[in-house]
N, C-alpha and C positions, 0 to 999 in steps of 0.2 A: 286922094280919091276925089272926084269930079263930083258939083252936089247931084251931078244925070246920073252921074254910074250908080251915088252911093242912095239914091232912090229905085232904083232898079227892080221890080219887085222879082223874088226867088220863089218858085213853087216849092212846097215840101209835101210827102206825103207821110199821113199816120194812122194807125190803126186806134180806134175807138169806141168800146162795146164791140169789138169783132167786125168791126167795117172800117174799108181802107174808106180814106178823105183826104181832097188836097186842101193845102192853103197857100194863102201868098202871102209873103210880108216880104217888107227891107229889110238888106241885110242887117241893120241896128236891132229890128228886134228882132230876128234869130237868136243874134249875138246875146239879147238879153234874156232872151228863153233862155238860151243853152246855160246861161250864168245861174238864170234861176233854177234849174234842175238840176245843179251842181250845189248849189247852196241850199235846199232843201232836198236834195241825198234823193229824188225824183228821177223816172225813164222820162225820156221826155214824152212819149205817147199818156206817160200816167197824168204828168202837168196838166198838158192839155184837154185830156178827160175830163180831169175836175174844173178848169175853164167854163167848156163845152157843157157841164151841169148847168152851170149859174149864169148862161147867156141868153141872150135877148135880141141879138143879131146875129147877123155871120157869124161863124169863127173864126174869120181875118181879124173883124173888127173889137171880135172879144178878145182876143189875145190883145190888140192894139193897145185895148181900154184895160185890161187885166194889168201888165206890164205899165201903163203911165199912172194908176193908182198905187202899184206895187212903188215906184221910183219915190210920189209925193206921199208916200205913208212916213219911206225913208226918211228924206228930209223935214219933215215934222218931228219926230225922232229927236233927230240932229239936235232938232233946236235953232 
């Protein structure tokens, strides 16, 4: 994948508090949405609810920022 393609932003829509809302991301963080609503046993509308609680911008951008805290909590972790 090309770095144009793989920046490419993908619209999604989800339902939140009973109202549809789009967002946009690249595909990397879809991909790491859908991982994290897999690994915490989450619909992905539920994820992104509780996001959407504790935001302070967009919801493009809280997801953005949700997911690169989520990644460096990890690797702290690690060690």
């Amino acid at each position: 994948m090309t770095a144009k393609a793989s920046a490419a932003l993908v619209k999604g829509s989800v339902t939140i508090a009973g109202h549809r809302t789009s967002l946009s991301l690249e595909p990397i963080f879809w991909r790491a949405l859908r991982a994290a609503t897999v690994e915490r046993g989450l619909a992905l509308n539920a994820l992104i609810a509780e996001i959407d609680e504790a935001r302070t911008t967009n919801l493009s951008s809280a997801v953005r920022v949700w997911l690169f805290e989520r990644a460096v909590a990890r690797d702290e972790q690690r060690g």
